[in-house]
PDB file of N, CA, C and O in Angstrom:
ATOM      1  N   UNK A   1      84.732 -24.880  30.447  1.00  0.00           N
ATOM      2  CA  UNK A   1      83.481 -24.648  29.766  1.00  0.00           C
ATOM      3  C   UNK A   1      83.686 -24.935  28.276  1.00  0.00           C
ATOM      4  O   UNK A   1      84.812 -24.698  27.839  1.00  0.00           O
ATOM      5  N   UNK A   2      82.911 -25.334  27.569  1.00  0.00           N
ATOM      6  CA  UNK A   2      82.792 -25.703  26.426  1.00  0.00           C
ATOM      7  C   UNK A   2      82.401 -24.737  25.584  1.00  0.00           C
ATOM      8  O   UNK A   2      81.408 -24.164  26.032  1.00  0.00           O
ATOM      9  N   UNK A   3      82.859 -24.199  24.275  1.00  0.00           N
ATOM     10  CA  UNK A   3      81.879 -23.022  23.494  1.00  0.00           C
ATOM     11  C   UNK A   3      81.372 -23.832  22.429  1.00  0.00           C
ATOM     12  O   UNK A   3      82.012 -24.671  21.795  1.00  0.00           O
ATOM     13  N   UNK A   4      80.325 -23.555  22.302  1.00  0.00           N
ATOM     14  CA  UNK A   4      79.733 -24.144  21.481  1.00  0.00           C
ATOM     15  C   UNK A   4      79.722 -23.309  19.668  1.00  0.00           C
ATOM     16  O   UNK A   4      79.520 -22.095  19.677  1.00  0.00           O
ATOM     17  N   UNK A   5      79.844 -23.704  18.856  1.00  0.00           N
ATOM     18  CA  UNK A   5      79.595 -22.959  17.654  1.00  0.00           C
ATOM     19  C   UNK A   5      78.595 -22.178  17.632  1.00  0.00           C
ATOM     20  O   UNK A   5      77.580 -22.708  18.084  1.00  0.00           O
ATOM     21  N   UNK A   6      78.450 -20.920  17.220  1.00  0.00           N
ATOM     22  CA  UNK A   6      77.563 -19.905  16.838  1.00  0.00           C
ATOM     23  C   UNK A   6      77.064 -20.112  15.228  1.00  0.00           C
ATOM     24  O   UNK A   6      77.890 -20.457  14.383  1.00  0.00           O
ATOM     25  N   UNK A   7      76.015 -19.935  14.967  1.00  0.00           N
ATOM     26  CA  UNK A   7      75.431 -19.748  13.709  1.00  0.00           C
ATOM     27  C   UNK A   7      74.987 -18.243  13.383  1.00  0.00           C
ATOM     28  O   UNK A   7      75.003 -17.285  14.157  1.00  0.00           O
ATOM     29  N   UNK A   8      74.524 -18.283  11.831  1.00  0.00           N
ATOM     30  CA  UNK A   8      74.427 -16.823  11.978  1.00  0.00           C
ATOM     31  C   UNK A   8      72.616 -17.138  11.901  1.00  0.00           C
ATOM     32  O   UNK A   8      72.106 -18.242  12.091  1.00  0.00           O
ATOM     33  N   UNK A   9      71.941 -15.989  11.609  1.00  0.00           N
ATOM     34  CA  UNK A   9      70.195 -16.356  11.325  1.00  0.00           C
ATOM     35  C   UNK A   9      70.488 -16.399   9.739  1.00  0.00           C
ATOM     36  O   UNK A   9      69.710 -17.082   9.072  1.00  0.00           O
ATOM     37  N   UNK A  10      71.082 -16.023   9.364  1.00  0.00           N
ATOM     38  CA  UNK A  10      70.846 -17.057   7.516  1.00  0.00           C
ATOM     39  C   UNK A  10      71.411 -18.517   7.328  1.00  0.00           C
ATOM     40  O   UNK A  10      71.323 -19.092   6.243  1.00  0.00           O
ATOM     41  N   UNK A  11      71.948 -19.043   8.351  1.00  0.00           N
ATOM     42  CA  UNK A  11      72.548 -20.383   8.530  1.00  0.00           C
ATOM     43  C   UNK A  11      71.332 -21.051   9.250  1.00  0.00           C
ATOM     44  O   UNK A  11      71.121 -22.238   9.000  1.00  0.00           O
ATOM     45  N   UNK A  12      70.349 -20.257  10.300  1.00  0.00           N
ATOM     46  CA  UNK A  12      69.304 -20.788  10.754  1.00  0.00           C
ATOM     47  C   UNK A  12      68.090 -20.878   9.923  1.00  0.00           C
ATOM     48  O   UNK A  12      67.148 -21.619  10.204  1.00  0.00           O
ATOM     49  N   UNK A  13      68.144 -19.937   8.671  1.00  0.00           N
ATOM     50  CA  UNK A  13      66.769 -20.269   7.863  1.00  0.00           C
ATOM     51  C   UNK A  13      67.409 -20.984   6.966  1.00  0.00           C
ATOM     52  O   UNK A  13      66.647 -21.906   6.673  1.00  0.00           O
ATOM     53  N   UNK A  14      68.273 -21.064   6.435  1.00  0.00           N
ATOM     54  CA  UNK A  14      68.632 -22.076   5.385  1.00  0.00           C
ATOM     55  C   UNK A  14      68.100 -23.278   5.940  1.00  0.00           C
ATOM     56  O   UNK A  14      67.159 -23.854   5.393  1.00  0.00           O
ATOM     57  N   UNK A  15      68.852 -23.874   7.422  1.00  0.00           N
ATOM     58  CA  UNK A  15      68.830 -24.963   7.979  1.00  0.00           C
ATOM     59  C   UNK A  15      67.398 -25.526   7.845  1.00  0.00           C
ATOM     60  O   UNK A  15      67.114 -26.602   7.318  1.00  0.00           O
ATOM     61  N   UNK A  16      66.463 -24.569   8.444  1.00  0.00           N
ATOM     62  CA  UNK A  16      65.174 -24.991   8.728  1.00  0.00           C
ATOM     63  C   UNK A  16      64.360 -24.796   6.989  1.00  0.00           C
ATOM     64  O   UNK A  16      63.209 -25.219   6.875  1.00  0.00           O
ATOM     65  N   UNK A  17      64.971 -24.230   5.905  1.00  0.00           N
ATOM     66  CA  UNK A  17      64.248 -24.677   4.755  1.00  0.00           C
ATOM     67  C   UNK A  17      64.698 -26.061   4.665  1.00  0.00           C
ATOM     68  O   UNK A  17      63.991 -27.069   4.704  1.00  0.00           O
ATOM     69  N   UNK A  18      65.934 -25.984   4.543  1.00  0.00           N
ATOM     70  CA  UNK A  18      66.511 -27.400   4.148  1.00  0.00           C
ATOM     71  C   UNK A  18      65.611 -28.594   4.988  1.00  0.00           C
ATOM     72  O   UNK A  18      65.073 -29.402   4.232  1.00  0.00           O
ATOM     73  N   UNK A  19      65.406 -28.786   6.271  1.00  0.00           N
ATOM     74  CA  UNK A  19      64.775 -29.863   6.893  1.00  0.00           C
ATOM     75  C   UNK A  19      63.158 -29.783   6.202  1.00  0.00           C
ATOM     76  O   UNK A  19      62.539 -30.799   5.887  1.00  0.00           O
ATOM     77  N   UNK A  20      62.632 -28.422   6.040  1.00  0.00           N
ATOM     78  CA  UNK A  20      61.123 -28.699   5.687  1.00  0.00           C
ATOM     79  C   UNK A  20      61.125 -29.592   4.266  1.00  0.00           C
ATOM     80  O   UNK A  20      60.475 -30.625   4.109  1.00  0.00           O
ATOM     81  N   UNK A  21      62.126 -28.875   3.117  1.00  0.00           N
ATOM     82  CA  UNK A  21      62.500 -29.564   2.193  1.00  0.00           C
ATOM     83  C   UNK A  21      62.619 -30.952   2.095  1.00  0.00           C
ATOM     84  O   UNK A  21      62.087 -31.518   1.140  1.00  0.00           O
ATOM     85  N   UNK A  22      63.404 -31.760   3.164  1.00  0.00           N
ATOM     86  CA  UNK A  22      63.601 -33.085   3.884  1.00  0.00           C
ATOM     87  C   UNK A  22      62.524 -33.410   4.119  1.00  0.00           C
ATOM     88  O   UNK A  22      62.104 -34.298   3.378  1.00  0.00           O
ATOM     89  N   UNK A  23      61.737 -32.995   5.004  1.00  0.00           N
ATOM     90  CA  UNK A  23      60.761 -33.261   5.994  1.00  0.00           C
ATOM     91  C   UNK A  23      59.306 -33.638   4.812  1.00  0.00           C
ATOM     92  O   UNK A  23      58.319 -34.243   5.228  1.00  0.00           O
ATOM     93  N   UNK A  24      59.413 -33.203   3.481  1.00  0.00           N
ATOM     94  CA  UNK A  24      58.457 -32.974   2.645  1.00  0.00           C
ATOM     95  C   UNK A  24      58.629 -34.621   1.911  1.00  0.00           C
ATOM     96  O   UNK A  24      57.831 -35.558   1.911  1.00  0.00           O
ATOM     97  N   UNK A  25      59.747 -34.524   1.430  1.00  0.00           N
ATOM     98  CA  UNK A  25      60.371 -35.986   0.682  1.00  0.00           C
ATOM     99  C   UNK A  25      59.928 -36.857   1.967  1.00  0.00           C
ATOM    100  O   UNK A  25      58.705 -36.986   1.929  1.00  0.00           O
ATOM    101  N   UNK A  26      60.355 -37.348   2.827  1.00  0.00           N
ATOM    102  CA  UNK A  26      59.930 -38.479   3.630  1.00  0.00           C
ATOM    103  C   UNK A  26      58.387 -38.221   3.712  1.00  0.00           C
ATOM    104  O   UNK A  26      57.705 -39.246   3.718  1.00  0.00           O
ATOM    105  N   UNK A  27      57.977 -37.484   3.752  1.00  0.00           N
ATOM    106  CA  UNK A  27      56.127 -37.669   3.627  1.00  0.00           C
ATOM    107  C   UNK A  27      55.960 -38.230   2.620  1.00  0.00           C
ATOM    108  O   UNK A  27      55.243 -39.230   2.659  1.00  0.00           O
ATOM    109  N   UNK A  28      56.566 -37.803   1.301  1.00  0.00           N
ATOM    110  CA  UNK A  28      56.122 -38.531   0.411  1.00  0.00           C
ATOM    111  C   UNK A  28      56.615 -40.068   0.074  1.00  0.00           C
ATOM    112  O   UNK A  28      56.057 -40.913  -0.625  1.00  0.00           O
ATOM    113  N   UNK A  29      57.731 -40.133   0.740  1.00  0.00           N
ATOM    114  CA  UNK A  29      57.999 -41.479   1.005  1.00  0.00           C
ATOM    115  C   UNK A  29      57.330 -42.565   1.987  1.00  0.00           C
ATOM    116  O   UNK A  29      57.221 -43.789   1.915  1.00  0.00           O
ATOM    117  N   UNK A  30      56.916 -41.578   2.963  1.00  0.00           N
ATOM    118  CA  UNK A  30      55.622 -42.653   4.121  1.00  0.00           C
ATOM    119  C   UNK A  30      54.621 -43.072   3.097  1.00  0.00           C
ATOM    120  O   UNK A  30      54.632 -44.285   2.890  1.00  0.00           O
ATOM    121  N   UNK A  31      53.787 -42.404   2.426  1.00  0.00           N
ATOM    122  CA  UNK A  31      53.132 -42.107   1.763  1.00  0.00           C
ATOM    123  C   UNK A  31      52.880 -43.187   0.471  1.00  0.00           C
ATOM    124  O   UNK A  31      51.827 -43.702   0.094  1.00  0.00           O
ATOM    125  N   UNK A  32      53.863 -43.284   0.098  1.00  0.00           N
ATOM    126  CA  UNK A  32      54.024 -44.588  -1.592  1.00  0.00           C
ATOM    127  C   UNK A  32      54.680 -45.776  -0.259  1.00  0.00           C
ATOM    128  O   UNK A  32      54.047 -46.804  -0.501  1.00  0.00           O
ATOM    129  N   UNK A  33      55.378 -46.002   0.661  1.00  0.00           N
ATOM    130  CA  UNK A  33      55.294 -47.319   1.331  1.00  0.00           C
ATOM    131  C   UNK A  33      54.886 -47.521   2.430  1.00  0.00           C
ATOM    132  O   UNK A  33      55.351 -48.327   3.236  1.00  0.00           O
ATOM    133  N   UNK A  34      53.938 -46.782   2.580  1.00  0.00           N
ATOM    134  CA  UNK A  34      52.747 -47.322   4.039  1.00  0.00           C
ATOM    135  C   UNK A  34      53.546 -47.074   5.133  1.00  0.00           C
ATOM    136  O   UNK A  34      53.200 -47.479   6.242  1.00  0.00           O
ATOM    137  N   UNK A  35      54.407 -46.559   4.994  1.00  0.00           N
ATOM    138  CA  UNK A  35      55.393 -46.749   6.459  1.00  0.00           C
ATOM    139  C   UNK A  35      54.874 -46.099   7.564  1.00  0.00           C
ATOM    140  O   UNK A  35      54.380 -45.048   7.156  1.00  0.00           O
ATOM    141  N   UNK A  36      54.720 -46.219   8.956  1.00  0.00           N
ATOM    142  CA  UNK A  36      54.197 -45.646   9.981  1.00  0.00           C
ATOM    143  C   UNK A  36      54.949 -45.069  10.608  1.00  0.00           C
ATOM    144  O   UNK A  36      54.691 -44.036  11.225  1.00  0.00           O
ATOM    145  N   UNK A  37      56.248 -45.750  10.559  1.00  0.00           N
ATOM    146  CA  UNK A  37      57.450 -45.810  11.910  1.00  0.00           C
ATOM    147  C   UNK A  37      59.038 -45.959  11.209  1.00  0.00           C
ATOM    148  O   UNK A  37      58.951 -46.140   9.995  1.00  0.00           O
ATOM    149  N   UNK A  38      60.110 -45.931  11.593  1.00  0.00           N
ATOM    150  CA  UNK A  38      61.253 -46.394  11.699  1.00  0.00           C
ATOM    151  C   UNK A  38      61.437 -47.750  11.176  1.00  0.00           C
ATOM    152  O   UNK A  38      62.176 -48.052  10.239  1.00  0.00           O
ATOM    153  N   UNK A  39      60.674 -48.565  11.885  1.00  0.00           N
ATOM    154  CA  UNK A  39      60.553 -50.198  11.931  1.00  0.00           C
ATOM    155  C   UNK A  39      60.229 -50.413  10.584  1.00  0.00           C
ATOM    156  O   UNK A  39      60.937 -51.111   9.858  1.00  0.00           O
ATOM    157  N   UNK A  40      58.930 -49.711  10.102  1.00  0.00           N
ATOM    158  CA  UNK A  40      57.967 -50.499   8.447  1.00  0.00           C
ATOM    159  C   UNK A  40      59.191 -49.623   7.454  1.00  0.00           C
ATOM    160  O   UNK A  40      59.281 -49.963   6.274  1.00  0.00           O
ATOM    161  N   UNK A  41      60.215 -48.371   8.045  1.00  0.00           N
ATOM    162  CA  UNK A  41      60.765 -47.940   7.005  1.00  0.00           C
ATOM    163  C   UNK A  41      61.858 -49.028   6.207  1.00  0.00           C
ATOM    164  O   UNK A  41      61.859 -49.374   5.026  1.00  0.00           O
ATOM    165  N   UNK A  42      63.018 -49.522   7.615  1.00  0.00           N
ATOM    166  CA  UNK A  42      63.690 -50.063   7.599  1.00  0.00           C
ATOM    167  C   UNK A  42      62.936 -51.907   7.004  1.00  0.00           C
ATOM    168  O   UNK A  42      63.719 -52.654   6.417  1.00  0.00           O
ATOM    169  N   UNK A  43      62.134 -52.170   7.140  1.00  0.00           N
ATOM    170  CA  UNK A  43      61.746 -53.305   6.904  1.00  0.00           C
ATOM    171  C   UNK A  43      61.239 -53.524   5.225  1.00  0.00           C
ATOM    172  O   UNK A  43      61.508 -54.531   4.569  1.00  0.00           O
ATOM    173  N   UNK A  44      60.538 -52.469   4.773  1.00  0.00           N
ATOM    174  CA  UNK A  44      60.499 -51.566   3.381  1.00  0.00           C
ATOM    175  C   UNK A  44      62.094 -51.612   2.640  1.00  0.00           C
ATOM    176  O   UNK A  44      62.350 -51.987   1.496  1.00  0.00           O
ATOM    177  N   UNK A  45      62.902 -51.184   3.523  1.00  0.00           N
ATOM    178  CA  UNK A  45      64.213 -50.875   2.680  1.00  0.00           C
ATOM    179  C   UNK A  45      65.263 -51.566   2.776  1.00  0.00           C
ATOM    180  O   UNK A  45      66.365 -51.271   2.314  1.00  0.00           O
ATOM    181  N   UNK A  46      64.878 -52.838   3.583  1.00  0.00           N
ATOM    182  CA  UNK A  46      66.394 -53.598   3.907  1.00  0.00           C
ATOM    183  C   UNK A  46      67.388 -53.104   4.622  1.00  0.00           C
ATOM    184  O   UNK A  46      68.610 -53.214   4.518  1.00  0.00           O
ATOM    185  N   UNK A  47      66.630 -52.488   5.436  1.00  0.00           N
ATOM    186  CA  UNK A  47      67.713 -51.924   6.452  1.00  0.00           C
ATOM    187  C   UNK A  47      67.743 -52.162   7.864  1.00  0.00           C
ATOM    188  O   UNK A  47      67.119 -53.117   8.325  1.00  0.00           O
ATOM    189  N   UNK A  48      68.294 -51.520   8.478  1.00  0.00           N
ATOM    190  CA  UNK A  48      68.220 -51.668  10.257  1.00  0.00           C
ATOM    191  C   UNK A  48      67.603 -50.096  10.666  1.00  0.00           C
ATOM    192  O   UNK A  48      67.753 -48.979  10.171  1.00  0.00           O
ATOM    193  N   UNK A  49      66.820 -50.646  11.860  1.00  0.00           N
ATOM    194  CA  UNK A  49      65.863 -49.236  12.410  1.00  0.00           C
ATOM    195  C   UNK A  49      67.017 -48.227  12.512  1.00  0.00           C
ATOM    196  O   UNK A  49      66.849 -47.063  12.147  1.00  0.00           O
ATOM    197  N   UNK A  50      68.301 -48.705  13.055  1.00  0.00           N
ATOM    198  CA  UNK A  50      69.495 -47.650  13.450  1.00  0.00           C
ATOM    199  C   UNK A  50      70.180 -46.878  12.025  1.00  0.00           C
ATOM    200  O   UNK A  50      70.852 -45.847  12.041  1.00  0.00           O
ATOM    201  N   UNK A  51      69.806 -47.681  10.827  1.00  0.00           N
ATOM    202  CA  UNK A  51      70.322 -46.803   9.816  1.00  0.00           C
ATOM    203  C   UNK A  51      69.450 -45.759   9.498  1.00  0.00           C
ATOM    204  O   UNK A  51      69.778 -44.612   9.192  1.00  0.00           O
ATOM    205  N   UNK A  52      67.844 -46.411   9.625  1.00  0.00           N
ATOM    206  CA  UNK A  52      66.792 -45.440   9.147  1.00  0.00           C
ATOM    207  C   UNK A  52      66.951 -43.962  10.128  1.00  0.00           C
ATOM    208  O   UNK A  52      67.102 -42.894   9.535  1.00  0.00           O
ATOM    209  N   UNK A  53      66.913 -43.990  11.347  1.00  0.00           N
ATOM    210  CA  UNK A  53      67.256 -43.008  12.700  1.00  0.00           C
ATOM    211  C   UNK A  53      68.585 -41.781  12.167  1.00  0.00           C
ATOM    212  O   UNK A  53      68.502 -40.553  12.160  1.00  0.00           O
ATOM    213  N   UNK A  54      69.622 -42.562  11.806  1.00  0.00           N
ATOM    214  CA  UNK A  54      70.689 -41.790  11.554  1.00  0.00           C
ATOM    215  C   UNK A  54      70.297 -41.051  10.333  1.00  0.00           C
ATOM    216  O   UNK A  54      70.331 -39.822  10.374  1.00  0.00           O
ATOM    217  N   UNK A  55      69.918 -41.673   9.221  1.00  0.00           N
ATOM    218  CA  UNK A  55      69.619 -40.939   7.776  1.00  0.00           C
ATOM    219  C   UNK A  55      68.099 -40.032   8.087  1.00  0.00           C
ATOM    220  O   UNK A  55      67.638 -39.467   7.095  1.00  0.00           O
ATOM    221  N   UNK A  56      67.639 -39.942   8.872  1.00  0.00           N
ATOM    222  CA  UNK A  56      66.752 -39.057   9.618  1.00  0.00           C
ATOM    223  C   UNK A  56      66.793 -38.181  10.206  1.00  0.00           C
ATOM    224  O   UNK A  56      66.029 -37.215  10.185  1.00  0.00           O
ATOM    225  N   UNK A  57      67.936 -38.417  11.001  1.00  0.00           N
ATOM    226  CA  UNK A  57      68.685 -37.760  11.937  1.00  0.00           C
ATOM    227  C   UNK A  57      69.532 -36.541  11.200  1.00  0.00           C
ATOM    228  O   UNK A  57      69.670 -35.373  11.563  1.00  0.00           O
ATOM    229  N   UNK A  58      70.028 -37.201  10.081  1.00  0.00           N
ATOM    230  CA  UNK A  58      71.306 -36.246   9.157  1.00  0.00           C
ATOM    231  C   UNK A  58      70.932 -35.638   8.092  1.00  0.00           C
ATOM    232  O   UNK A  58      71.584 -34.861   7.395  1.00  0.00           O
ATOM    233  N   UNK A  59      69.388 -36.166   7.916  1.00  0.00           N
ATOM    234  CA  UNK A  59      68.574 -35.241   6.262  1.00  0.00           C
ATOM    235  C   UNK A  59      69.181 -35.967   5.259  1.00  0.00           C
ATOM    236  O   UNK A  59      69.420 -35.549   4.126  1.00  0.00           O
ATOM    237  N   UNK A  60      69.424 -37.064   5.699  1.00  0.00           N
ATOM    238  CA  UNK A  60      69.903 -37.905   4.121  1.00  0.00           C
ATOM    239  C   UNK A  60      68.703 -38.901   3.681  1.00  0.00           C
ATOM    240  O   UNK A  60      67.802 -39.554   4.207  1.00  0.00           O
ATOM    241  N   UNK A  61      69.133 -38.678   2.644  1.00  0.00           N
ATOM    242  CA  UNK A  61      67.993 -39.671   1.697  1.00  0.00           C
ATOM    243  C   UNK A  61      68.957 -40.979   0.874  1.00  0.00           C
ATOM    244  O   UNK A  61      69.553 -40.652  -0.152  1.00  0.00           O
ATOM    245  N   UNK A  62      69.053 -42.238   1.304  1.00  0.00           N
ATOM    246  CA  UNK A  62      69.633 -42.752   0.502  1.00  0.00           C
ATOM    247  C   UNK A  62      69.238 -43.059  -1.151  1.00  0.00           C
ATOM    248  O   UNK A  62      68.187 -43.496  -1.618  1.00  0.00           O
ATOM    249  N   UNK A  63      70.393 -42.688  -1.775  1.00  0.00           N
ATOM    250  CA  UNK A  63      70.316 -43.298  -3.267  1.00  0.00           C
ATOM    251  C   UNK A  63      69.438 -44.334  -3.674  1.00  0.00           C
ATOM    252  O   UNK A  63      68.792 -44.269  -4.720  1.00  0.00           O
ATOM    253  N   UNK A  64      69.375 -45.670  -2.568  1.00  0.00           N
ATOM    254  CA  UNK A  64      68.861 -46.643  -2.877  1.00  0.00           C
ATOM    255  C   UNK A  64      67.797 -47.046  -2.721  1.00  0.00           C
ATOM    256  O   UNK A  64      67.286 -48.037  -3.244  1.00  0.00           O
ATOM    257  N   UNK A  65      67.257 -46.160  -1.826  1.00  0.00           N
ATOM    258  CA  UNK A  65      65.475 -45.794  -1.195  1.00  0.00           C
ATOM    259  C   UNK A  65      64.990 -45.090  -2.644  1.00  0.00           C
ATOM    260  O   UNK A  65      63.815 -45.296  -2.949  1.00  0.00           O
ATOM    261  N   UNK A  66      65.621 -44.457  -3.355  1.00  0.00           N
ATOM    262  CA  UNK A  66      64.844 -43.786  -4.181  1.00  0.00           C
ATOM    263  C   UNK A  66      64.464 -45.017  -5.840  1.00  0.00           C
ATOM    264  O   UNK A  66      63.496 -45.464  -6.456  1.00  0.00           O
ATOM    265  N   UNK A  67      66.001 -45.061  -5.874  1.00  0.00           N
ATOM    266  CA  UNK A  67      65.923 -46.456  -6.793  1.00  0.00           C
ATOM    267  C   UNK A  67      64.657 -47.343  -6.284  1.00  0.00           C
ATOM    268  O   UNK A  67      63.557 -47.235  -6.827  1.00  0.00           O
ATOM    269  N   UNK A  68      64.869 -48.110  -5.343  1.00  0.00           N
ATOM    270  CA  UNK A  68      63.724 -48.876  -5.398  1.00  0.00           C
ATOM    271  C   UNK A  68      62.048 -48.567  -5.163  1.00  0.00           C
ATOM    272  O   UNK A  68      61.208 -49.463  -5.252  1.00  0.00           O
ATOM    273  N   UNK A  69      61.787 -47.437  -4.914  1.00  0.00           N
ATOM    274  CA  UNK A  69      61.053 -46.289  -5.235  1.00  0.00           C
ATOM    275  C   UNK A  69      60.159 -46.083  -6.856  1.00  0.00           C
ATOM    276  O   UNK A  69      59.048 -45.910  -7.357  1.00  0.00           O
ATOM    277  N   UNK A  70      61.603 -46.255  -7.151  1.00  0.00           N
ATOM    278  CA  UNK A  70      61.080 -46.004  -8.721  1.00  0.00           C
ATOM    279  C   UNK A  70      61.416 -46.911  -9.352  1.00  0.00           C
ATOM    280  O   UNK A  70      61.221 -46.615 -10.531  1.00  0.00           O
ATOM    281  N   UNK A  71      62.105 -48.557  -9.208  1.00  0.00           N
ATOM    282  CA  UNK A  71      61.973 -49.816  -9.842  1.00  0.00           C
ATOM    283  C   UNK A  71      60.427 -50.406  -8.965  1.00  0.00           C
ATOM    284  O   UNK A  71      59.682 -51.079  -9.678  1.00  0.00           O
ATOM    285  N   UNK A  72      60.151 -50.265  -8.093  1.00  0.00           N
ATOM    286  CA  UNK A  72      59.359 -51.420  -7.441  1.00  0.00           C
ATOM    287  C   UNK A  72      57.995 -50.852  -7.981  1.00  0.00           C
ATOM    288  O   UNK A  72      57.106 -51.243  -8.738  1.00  0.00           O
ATOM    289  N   UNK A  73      58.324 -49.492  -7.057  1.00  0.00           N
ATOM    290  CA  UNK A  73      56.760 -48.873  -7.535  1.00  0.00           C
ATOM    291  C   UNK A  73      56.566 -48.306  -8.278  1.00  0.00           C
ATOM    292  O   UNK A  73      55.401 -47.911  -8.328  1.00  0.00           O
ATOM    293  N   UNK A  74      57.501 -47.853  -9.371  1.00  0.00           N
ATOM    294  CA  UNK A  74      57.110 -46.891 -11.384  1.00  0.00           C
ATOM    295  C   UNK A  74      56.436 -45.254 -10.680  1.00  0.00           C
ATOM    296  O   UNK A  74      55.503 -44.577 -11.111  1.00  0.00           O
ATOM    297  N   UNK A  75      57.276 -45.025  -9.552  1.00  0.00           N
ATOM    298  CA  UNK A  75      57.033 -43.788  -9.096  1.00  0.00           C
ATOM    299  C   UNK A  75      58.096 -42.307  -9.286  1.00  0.00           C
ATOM    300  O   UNK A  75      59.239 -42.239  -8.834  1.00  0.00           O
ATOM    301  N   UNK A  76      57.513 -41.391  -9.925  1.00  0.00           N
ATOM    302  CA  UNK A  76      58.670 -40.619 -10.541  1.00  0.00           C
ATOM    303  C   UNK A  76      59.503 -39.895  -9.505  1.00  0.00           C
ATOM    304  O   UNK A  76      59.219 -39.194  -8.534  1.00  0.00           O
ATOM    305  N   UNK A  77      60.656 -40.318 -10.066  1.00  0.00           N
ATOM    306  CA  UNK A  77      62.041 -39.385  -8.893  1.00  0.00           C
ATOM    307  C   UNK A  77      61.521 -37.812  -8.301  1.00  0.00           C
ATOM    308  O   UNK A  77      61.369 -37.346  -7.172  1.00  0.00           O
ATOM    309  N   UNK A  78      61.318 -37.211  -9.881  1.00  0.00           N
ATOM    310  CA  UNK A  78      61.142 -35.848  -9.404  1.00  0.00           C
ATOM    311  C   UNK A  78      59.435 -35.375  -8.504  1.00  0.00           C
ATOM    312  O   UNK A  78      58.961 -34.416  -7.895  1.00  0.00           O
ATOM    313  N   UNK A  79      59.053 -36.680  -8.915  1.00  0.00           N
ATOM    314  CA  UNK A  79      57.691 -35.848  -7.779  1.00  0.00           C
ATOM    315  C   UNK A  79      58.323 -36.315  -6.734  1.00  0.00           C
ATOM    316  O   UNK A  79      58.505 -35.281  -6.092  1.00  0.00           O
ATOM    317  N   UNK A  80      59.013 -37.594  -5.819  1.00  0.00           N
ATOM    318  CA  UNK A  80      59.477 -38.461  -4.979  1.00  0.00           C
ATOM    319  C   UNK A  80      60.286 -37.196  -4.427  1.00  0.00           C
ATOM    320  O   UNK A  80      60.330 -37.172  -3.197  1.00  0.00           O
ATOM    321  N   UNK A  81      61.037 -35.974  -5.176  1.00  0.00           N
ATOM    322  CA  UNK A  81      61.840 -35.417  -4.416  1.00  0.00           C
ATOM    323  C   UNK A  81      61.757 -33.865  -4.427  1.00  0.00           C
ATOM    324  O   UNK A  81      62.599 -33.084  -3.983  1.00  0.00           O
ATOM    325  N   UNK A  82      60.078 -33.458  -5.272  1.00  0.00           N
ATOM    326  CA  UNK A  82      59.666 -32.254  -5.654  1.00  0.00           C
ATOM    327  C   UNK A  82      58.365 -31.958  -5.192  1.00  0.00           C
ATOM    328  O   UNK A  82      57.872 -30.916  -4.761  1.00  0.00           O
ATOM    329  N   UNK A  83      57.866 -33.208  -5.389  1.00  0.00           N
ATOM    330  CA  UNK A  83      56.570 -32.910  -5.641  1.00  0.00           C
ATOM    331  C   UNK A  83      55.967 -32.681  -6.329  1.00  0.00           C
ATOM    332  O   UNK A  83      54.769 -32.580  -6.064  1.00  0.00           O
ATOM    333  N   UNK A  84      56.280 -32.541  -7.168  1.00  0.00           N
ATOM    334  CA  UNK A  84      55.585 -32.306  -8.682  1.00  0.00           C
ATOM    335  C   UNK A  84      55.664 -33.082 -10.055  1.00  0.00           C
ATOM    336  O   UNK A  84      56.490 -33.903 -10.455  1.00  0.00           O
ATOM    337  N   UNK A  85      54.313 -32.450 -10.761  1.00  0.00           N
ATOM    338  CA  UNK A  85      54.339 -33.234 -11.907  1.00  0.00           C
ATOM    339  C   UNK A  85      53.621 -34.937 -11.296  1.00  0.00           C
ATOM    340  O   UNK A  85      53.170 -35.390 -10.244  1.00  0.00           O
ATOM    341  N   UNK A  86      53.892 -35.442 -12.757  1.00  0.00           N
ATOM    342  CA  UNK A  86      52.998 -36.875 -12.435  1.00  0.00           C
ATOM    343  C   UNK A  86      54.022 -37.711 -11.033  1.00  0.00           C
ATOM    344  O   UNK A  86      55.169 -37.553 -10.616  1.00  0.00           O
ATOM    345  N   UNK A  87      52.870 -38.618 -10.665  1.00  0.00           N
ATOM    346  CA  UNK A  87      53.111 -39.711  -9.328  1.00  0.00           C
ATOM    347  C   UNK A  87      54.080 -40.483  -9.707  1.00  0.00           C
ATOM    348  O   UNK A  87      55.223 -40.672  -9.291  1.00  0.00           O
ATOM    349  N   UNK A  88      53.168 -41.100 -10.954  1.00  0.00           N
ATOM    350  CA  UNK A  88      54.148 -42.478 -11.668  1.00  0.00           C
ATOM    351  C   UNK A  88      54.376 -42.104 -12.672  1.00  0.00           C
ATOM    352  O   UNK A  88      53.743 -41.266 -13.314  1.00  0.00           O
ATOM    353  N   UNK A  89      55.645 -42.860 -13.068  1.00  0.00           N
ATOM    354  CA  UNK A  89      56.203 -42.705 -14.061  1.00  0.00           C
ATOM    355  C   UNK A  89      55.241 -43.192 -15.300  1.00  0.00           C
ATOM    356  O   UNK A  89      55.643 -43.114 -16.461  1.00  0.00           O
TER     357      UNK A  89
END
């Protein structure tokens, strides 16, 4: 039999702020590049659908999604990753 790791419930609300936190930034990233899917993300970012899935998958935001974020479209980091304050820079 396999044991699986135990968490505690403050490892389970952290977790689940942390993803809403996540979950908030990629809205606002659908959001400034029209993206619908996986496909318009990766096609948006020069990537492959399988990188977009994994960095989805893991709550990562690449560095370079945000850069071009805020070279292409003059859109500010901290609303891009807060929400707040002005859109564009």
């Amino acid at each position: 039999m396999i044991k699986l790791p135990t968490i505690t419930d403050h490892e389970a609300r952290q977790f689940l702020e942390e993803k809403k936190i996540y979950d908030e930034i990629i809205s606002r990233i659908t959001e400034i590049t029209g993206a619908e899917d996986k496909l318009q993300l990766a096609d948006y970012f020069g990537c492959t659908v399988s990188s977009v899935g994994t960095n989805l998958r893991n709550l990562v935001i690449p560095d370079d999604w945000i850069k071009k974020l805020i070279v292409e479209k003059g859109i500010s980091p901290t609303w891009i990753l807060h929400g707040k304050g002005n859109r564009n820079l």
